[in-house]
C-alpha positions as CSV (number, residue, x, y, z in Angstrom):
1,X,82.7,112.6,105.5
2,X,85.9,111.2,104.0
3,X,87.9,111.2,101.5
4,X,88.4,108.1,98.9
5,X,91.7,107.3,97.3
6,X,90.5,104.2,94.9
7,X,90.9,106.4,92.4
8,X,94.5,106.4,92.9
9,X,94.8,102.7,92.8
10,X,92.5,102.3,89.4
11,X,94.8,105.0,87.8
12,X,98.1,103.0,89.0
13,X,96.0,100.2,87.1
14,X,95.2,101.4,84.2
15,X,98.9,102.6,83.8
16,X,100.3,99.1,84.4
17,X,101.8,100.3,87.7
18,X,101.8,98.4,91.4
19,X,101.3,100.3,94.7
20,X,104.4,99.5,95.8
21,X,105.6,101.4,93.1
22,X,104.5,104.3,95.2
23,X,107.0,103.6,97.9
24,X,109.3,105.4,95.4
25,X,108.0,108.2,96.5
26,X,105.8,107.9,100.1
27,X,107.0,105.6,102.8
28,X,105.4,102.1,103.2
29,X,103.1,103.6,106.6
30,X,101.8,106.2,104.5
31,X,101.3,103.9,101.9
32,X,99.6,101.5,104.5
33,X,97.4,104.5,105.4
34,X,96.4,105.4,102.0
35,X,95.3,101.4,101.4
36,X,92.7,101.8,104.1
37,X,91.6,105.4,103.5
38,X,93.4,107.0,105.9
39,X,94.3,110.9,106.1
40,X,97.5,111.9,104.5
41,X,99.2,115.4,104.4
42,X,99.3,117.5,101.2
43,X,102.5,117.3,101.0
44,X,102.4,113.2,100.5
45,X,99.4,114.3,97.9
46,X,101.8,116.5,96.1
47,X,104.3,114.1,95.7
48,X,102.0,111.2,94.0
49,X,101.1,114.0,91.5
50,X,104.2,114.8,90.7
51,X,105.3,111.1,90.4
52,X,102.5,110.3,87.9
53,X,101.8,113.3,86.4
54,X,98.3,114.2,87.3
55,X,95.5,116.2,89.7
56,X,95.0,115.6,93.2
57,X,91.0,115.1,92.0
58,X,92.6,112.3,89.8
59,X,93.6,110.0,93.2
60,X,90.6,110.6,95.0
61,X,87.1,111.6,96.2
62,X,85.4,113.3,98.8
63,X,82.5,111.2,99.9
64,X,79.5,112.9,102.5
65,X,78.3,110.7,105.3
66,X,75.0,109.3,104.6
67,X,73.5,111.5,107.4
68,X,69.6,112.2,107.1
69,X,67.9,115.3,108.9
């Protein structure tokens, strides 16, 4: 399982924004970790939404391993 935050980046895109705009609000590791999927606290979840206005389930998407039984 993980969690996919290309949502996040198509929203800053359809809103004319960079990712670096983001370091306004999360530092540039976290932003770093959010570029290649990585886990992030709530807390750095709760500030994007509050920066742009919008639901968690608007940056990204839980995705299930591919596991067959």
């Amino acid at each position: 399982m993980s969690i996919k935050y290309y949502k996040l980046f198509d929203l800053l895109n359809r809103r004319g924004m960079k990712k670096t705009d983001l370091l306004e609000v999360v530092s540039a590791p976290t932003l770093a970790k959010l570029s290649k999927g990585k886990t992030v606290t709530t807390e750095v979840i709760s500030n994007i939404c509050n920066f742009l206005n919008c639901q968690p389930g608007d940056l990204m998407e839980y995705v299930p391993d591919n596991k067959t039984e």
